[in-house]
DRENPA-644989 format. One record per atom (N, C-alpha, C): atom name; residue number from 1; x, y, z. Coordinates in steps of 0.1 Angstrom, whole numbers. Layout:
<recs>
+-------+-------+-------+-------+-------+
! zalum ! zamar !    xx !    yy !    zz !
+-------+-------+-------+-------+-------+
!    CA !   NUM !     X !     Y !     Z !
...
+-------+-------+-------+-------+-------+
</recs>
This chain:
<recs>
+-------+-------+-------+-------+-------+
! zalum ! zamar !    xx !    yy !    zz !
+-------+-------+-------+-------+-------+
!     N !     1 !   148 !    27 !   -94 !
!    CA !     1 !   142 !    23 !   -82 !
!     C !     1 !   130 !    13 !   -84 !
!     N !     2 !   128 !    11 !   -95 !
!    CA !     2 !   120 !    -2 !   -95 !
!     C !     2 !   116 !   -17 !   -91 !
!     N !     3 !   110 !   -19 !   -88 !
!    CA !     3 !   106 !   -28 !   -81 !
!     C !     3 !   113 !   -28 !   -69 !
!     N !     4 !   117 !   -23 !   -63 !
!    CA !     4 !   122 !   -17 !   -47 !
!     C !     4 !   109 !   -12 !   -38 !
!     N !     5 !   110 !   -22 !   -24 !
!    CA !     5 !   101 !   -18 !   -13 !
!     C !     5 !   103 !     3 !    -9 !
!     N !     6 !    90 !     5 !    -8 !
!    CA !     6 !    95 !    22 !    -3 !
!     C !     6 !   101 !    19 !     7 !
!     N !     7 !   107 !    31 !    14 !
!    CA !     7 !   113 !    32 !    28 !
!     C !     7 !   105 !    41 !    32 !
!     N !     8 !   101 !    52 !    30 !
!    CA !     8 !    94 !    60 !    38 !
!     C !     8 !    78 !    53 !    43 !
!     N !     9 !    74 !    59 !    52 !
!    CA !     9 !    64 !    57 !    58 !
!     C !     9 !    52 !    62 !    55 !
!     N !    10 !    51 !    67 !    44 !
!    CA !    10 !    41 !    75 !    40 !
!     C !    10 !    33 !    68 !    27 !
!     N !    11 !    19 !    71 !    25 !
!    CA !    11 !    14 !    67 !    18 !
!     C !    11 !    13 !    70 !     4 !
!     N !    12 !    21 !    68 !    -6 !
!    CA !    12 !    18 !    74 !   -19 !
!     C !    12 !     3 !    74 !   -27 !
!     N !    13 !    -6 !    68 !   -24 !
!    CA !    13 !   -17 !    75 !   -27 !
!     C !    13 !   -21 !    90 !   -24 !
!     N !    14 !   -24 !    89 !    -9 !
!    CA !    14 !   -27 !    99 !     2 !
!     C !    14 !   -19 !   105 !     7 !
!     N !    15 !    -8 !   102 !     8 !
!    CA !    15 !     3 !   109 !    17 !
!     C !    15 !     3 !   105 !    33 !
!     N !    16 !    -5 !    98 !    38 !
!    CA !    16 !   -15 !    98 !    50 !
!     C !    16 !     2 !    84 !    56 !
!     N !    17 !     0 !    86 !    65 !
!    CA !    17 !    14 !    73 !    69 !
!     C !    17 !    10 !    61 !    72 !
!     N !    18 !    16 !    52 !    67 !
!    CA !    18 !    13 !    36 !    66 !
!     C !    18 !    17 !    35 !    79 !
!     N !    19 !    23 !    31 !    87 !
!    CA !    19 !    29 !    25 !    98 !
!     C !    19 !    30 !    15 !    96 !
!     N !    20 !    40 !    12 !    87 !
!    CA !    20 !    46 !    -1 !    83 !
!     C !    20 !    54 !    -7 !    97 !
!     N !    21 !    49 !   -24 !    98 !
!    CA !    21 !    57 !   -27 !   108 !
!     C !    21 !    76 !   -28 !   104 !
!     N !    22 !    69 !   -32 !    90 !
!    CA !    22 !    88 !   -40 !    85 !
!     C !    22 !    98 !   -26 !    88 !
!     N !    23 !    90 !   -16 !    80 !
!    CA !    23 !   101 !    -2 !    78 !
!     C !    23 !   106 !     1 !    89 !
!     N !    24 !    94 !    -1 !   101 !
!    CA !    24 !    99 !     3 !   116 !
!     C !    24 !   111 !    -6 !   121 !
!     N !    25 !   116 !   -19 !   116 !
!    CA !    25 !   120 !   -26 !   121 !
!     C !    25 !   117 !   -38 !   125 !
!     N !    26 !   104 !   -42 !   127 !
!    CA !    26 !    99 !   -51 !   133 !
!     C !    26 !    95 !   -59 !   125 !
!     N !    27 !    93 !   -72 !   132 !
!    CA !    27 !    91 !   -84 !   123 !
!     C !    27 !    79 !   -90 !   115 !
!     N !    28 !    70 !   -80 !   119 !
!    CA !    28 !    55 !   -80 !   115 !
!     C !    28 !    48 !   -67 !   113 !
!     N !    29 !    39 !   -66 !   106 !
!    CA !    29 !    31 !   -53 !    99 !
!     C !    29 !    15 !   -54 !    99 !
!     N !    30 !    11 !   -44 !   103 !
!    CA !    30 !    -4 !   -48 !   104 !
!     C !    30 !   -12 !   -51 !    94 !
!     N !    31 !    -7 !   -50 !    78 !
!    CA !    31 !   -15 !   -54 !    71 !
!     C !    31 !   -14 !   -73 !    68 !
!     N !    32 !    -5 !   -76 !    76 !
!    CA !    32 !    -5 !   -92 !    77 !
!     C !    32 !   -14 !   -96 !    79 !
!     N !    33 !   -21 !   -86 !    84 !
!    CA !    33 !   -36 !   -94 !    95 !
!     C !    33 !   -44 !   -95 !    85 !
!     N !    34 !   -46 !   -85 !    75 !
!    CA !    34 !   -54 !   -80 !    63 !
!     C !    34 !   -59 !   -93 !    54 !
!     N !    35 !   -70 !   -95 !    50 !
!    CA !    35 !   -73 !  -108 !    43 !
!     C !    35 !   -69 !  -106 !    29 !
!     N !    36 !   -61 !  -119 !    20 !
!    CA !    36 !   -55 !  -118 !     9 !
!     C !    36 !   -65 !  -106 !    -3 !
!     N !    37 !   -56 !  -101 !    -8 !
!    CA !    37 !   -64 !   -91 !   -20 !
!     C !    37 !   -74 !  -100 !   -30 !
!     N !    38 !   -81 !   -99 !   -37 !
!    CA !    38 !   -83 !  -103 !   -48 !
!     C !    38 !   -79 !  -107 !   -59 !
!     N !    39 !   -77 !  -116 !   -64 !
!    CA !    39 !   -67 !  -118 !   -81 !
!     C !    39 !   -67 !  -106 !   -87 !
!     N !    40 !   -79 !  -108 !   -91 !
!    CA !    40 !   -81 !   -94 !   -99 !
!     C !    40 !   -85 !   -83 !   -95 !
!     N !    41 !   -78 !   -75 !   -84 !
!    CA !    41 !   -79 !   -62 !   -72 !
!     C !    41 !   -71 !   -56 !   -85 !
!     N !    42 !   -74 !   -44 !   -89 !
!    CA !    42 !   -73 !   -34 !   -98 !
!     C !    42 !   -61 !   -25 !   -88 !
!     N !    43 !   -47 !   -24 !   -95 !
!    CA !    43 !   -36 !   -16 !   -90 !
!     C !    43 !   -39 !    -3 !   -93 !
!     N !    44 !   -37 !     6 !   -90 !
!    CA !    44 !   -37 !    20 !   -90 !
!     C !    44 !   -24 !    22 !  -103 !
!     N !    45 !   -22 !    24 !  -113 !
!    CA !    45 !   -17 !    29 !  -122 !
!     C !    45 !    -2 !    39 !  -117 !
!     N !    46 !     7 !    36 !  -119 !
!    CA !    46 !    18 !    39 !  -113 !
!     C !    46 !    26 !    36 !  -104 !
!     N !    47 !    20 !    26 !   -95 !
!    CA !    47 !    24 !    13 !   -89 !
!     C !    47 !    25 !     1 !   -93 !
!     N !    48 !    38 !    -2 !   -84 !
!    CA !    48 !    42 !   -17 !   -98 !
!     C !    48 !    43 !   -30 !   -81 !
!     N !    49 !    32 !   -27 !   -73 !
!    CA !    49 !    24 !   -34 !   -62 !
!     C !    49 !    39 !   -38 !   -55 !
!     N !    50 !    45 !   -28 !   -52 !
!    CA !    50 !    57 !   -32 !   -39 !
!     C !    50 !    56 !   -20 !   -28 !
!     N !    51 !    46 !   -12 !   -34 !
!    CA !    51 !    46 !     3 !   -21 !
!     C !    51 !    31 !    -3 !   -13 !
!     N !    52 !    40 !     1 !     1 !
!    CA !    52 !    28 !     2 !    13 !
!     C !    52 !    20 !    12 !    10 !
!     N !    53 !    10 !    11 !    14 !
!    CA !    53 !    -7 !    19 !    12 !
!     C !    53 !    -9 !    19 !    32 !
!     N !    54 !   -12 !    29 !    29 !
!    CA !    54 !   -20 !    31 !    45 !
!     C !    54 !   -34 !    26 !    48 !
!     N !    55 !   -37 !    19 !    56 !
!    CA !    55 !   -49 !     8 !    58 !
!     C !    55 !   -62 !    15 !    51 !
!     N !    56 !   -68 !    26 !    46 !
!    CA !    56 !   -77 !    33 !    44 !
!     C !    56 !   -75 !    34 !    30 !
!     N !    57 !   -66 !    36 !    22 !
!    CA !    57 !   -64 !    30 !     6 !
!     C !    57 !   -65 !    15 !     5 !
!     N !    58 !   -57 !     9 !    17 !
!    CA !    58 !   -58 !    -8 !    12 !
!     C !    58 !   -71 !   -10 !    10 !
!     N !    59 !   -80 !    -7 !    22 !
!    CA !    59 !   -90 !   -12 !    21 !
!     C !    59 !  -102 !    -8 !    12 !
!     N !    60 !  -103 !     8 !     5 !
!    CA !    60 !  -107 !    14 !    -4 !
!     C !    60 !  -105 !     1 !   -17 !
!     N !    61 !   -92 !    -1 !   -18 !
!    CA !    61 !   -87 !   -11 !   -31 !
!     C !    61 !   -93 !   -23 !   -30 !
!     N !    62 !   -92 !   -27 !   -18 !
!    CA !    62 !  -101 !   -44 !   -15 !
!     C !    62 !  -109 !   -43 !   -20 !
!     N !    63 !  -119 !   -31 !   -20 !
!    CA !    63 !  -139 !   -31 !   -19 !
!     C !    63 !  -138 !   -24 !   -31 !
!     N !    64 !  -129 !   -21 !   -44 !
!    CA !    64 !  -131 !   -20 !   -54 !
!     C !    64 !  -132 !    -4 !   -58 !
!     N !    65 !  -132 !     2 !   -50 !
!    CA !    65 !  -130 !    13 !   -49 !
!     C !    65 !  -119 !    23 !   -57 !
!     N !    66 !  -122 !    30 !   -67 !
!    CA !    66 !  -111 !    38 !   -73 !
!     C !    66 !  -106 !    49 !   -64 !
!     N !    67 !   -91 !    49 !   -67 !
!    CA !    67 !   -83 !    56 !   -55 !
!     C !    67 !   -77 !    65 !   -68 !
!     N !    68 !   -72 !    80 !   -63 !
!    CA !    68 !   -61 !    86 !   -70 !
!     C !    68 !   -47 !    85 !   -73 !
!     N !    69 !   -45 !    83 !   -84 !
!    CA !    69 !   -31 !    82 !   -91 !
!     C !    69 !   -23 !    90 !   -85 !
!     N !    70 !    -9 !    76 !   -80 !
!    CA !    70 !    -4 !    81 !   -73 !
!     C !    70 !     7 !    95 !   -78 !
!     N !    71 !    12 !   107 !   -71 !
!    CA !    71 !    19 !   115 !   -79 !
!     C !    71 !    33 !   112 !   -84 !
!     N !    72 !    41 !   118 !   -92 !
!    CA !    72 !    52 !   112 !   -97 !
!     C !    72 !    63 !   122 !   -94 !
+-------+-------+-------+-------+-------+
</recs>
């Protein structure tokens, strides 16, 4: 399953739910709005940066913030 978008709705950090626009169907996602990451924004270790994050990890990650490894 590698490099494959998740399907579910849920946040693999947190568990907490993304409300992904795309997953819903729709043509747009709220983190569109989101201003681009940083080059060097630090990934969370077990993400290979194709899973949605619920806006409260994204933004944790933006501002540099260590988050917990996701579970496996």
């Amino acid at each position: 399953m590698e490099n494959e978008l998740q399907t579910e709705d849920q946040c693999p950090l947190c568990g907490e739910p993304v409300g992904c626009g795309i997953t819903a169907g729709n043509d747009h996602c709220w983190c569109f709005e989101m201003p681009p990451s940083p080059p060097d924004m630090e990934k969370p270790e077990g993400l290979d940066g194709q899973a949605c994050l619920c806006n409260s990890c994204l933004m944790k990650l933006k501002k540099g913030e260590k988050l917990a490894t996701p579970a496996k």
